[in-house]
N, C-alpha and C positions, 0 to 999 in steps of 0.2 A: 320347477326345479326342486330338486327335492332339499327337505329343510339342512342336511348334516351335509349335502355338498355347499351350500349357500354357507354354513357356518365354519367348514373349515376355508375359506377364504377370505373373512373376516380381515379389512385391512383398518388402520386410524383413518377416523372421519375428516373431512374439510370441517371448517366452523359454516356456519352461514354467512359470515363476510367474507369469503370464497368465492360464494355463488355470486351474476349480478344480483344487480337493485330487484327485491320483491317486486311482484310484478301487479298491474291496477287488481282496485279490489272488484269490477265487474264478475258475479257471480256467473255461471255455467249451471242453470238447472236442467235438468231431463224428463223428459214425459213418453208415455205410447199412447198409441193410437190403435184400435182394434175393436170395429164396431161388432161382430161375427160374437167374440167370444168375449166381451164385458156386456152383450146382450143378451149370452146362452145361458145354459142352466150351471156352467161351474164359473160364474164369473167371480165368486168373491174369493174364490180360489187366484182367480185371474188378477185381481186387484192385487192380491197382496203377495204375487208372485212379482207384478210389479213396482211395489215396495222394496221388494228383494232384491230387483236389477240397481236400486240407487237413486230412482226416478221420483218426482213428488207427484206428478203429473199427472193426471188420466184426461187424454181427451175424450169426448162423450160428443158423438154424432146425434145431434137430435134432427129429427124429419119431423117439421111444421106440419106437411100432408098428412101424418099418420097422425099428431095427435088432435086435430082439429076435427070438426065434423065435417061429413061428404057435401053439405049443403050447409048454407049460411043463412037460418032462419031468424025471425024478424025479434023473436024473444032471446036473441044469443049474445051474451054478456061476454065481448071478447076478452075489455079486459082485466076481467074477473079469474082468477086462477082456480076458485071454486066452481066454476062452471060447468054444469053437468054433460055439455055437450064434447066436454073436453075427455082425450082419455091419455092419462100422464102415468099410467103404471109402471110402463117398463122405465119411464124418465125415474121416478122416483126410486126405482130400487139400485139403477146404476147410482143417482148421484150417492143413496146409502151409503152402498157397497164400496165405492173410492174413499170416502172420507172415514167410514169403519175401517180402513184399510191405510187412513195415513198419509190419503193423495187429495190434494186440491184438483177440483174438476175443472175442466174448461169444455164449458157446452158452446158447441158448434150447432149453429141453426141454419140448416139451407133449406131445401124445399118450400111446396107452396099446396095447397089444396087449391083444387080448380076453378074454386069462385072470387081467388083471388091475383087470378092473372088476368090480363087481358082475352088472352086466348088459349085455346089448347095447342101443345105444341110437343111433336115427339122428339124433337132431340132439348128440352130441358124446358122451365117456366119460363113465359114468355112473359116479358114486362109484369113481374108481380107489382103487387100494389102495393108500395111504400108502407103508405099510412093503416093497409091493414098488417103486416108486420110489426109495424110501430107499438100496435095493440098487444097481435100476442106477445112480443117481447114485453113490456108488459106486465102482462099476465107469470110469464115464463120466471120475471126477474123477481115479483112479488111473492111468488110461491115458493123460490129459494133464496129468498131476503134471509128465511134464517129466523122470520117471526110469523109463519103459517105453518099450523100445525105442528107436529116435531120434528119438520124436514130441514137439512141443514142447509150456510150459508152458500151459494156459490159466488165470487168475486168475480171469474176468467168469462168472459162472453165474446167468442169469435162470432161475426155477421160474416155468413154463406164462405162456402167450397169453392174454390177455384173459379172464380166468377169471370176471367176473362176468356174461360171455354166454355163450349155451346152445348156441354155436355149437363154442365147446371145452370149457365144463363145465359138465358136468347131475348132481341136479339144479338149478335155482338157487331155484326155492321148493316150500316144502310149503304149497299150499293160499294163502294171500298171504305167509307168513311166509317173508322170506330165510335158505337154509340154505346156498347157497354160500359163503356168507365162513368158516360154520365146515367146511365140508369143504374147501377151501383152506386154512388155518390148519394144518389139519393136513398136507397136504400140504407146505406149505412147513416146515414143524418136521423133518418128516423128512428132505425135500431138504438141507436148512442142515447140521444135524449132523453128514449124510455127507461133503458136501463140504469141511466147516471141521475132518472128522476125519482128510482127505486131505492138507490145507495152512490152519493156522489162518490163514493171509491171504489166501485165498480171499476173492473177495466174491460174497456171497446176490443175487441183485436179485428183490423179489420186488414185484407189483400188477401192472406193463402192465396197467393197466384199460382197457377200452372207454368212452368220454367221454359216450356216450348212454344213458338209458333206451328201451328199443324192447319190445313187444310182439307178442304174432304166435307165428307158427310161429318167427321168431328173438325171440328172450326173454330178460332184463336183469335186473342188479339196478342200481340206479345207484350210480355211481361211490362218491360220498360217504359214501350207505348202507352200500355195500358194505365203505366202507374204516371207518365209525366200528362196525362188529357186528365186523371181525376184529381191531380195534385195541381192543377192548372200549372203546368214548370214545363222549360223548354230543354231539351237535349243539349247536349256538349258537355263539356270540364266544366263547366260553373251555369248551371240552370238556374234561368229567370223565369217572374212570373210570366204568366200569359192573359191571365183572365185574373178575376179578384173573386173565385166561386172557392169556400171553406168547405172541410169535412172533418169531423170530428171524430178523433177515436183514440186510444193511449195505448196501442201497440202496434207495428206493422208485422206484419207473418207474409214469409213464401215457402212455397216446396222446393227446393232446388235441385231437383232430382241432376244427375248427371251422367252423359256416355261412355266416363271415366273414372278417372280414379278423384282423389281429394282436391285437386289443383284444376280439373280441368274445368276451363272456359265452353259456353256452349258458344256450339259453330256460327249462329245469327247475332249481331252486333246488336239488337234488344233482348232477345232471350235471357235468361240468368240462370245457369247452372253455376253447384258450391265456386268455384272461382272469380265467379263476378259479383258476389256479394258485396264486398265493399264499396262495387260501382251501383248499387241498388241500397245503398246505406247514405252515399252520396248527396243522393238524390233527394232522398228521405229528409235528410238533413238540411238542404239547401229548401225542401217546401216549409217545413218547421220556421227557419228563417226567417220567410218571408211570410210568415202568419198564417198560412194559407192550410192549418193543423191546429183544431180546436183542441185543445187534452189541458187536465187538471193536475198530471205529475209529469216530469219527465218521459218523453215517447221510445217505447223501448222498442227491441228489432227480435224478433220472435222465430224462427221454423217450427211451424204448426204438422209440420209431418216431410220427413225423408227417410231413404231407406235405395238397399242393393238387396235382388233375390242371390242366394247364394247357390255354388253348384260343390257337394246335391243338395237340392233334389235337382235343382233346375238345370239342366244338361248342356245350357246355353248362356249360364252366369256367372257370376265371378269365386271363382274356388274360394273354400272354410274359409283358409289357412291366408289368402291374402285380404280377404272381406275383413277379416279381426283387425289387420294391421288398417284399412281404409276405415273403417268405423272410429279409432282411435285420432286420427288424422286427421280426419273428418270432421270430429269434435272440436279439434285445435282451429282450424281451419275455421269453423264458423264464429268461435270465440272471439277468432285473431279480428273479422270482419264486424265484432260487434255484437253477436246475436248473444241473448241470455238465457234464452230457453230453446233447449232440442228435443223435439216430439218426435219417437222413433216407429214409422209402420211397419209392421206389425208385432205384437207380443209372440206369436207361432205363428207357422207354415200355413196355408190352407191345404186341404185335405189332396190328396194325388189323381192324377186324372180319375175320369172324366169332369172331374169339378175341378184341373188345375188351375189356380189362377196369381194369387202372389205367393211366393217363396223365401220372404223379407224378414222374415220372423228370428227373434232371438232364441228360440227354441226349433230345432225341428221338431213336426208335429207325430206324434207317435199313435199308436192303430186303437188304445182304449181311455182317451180323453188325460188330463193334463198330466195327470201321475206318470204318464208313459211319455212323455215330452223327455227328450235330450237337450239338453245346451249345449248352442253353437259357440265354436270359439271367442265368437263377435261379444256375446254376452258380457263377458270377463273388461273386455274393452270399452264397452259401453257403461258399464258399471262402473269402473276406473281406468278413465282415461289417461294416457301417459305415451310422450312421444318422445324419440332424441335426434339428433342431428346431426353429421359431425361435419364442423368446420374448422378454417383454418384457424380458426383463435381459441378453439377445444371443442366442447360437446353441448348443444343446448340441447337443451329440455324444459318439456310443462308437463302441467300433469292437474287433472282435478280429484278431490278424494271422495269418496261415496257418501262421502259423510256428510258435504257440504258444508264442513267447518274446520278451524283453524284446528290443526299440528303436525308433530317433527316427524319429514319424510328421511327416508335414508334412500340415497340412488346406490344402487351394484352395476358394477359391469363384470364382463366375461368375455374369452377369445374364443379361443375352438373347442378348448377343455370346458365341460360343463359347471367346473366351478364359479361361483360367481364370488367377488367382491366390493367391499363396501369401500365407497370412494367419496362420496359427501353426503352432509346432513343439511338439509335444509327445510322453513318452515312453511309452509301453508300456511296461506294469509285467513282472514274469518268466514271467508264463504270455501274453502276450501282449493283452491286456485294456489300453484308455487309453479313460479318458472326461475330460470337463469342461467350459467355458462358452468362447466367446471374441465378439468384437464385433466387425463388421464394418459399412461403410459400407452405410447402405440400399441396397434393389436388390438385392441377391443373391438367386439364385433355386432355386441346388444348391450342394450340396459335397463334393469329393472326399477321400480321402484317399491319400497315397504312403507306404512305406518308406522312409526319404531314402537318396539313395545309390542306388537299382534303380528299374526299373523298373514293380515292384510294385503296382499302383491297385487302392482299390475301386472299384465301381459309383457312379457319380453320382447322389446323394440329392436328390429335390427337396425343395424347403420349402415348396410347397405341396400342402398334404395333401389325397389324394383321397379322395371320399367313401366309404365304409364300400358293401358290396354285397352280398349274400344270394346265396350261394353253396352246393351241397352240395360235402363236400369230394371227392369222385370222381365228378363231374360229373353225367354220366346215371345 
């Protein structure tokens, strides 16, 4: 809205004891995820594009297979980070490139080179070997300690991708019986120890679960399943131990992709799509509890990557104009459940048929590399999140600021006339997080939020709420 309508509708502020009680100080960080293009040739353009969106984040896809050698000879120093058999170039110029650029990294390590599975296997590594992961990790952790050579610290260590699909770990049953969760189990016991033997304030993240149960040549355990056999916990309202088997790690992460909008449940009572988080926080909670969660700080609840393709490009996904308003929503929604970091896939588009593949990006991707990117309306939302409500006892709202630090927000509203007015002031708390209640005269129809003092707006929230839609989350 343009600034001179916003200003002649300037009305007196509420004070802040107006609004409810300030809301907990639980921060709301953001990250992306975008293995394509923080490993091409304009990444540091890309890095610090995503600095731009508000995010501190860069996740960073590392492939075990690609930096190990093709064979595991008898003179090979796994875990040595010097090791000449090792090739860590393109690792080393992403982690640069993030932290020149402002963003703490979180290396994700899946894969496996062939001499360290059991078997070969086409739909994913087949029983990798704990203890030689154990090694590279490692290696991995001691070469971004932060005291080899001039390569910076890394802290954030996610252990493997969606490990209860058979898409990156097999196998995931014997016959019906789930045996993924305990060959991950083990996997991450040994990842944890190496990296927390590196720098005990390292943090583990371990789950990135996949949100669906699927069948087929691709093959699941679900979610919940999967997470009550490796957390030894039983099902129901109140999960008890089962077993007395530990796994160590200081964050839990899933993907929550979802068929819908910010609220919706996925259809299989273990599944976890965004609405069932809090029953996958739960749970998390109840294994903590009962010991059954080695970790050295507080165990936080992570989304290591979500996202909606939008239509366009993708002719089969969810329009700009409503994806801004679910992105924003969607925020609140994970927050509301707990989680403290949102890692969003992907930075841009991928390129248009014949290479179509995700259309998730907060830019659409343009025909001569970044400079030609558009931003999507999502952007604005993802960058400053802001949502309102309206109920019978006035308007709520949250909001987080880009800044991720404490000050004075002002809300506007507006009816049909495009002017807007200022109707309360309230503060964001130190990580930047303000929620609460205020009243306004009937007739409002959206609401913004400013920075007072800048420029600064979210996206204009309407108050009336559109219906729910049946959606796949990557459209075609």
């Amino acid at each position: 809205m343009a600034a001179v309508a916003v200003a002649a509708g300037l009305a007196a502020a509420t004070t802040v004891a107006d609004a409810a009680a300030p809301p907990p100080s639980r921060p709301l960080a953001t990250g992306v995820v975008d293995a394509a293009t923080f490993g091409g040739p304009e990444a540091a353009a890309a890095f610090r594009r995503v600095r731009g969106a508000g995010a501190s984040v860069a996740r960073l896809t590392v492939d075990w297979q690609a930096i190990a050698p093709t064979a595991r000879g008898p003179a090979f120093a796994e875990t040595n980070p010097a090791a000449p058999e090792y090739r860590w170039a393109a690792v080393d110029r992403q982690v640069k490139g993030a932290v020149a650029a402002g963003l703490q990294p979180l290396v994700s390590i899946a894969g496996a080179p062939s001499w360290a599975v059991e078997q070969a296997s086409r739909r994913g590594p087949y029983k990798p070997d704990a203890a030689a992961l154990g090694r590279f990790a490692t290696a991995a952790a001691t070469r971004f300690s932060g005291r080899f050579d001039d390569l910076p610290r890394v802290r954030y260590w996610q252990v493997w991708n969606e490990p209860n699909l058979n898409v990156f770990l097999t196998p995931q049953h014997d016959g019906t019986r789930p045996v993924s969760p305990d060959l991950y189990r083990g996997l991450v016991n040994r990842f944890a120890a190496a990296v927390h033997r590196v720098h005990a304030d390292n943090l583990v993240v371990a789950g990135a679960l996949s949100p669906f149960t699927v069948s087929g040549y691709a093959e699941s355990v679900a979610p919940l399943r999967f997470m009550r056999d490796l957390l030894c916990m039983s099902g129901g309202a109140h999960p008890r131990p089962t077993c007395t088997s530990r796994v160590e790690f200081d964050v839990w992460s899933h993907h929550p992709y979802t068929s819908g909008g910010p609220t919706r449940s996925a259809r299989l009572p273990d599944d976890v799509s965004l609405g069932d988080l809090a029953e996958m926080h739960r749970l998390l909670d109840a294994a903590i509890a009962a010991h059954h969660v080695v970790h050295r700080t507080p165990v936080r609840f992570w989304v290591t990557e979500f996202s909606w393709d939008t239509r366009p490009p993708d002719p089969k996904a969810v329009p700009a104009t409503l994806h801004a308003r679910w992105v924003a929503e969607a925020m609140y929604r994970m927050w509301q459940a707990g989680v403290s970091l949102v890692v969003w896939f992907t930075l841009r588009d991928d390129p248009p048929p014949p290479d179509y593949d995700f259309q998730s990006g907060l830019w659409f991707r343009g025909a001569g590399g970044l400079a030609t990117d558009r931003p999507k309306p999502a952007l604005a939302a993802f960058r400053f999140p802001f949502v309102a409500f309206s109920g019978g006892r006035g308007i709520d709202f949250w909001g987080r600021l880009p800044t991720c630090a404490g000050a004075t927000v002002e809300l506007y509203v507006a009816r049909k006339d495009p002017r807007y007015r200022r109707v309360a002031q309230v503060a964001a708390n130190g990580v930047g997080v303000f929620a609460g209640r205020f009243r306004t005269p009937g007739g409002a129809n959206r609401v913004r939020a400013r920075i007072a003092g800048t420029s600064t707006w979210s996206r204009a929230f309407s108050l009336t709420r559109p219906p729910d839609r049946t959606v796949r989350p990557f459209g075609i």
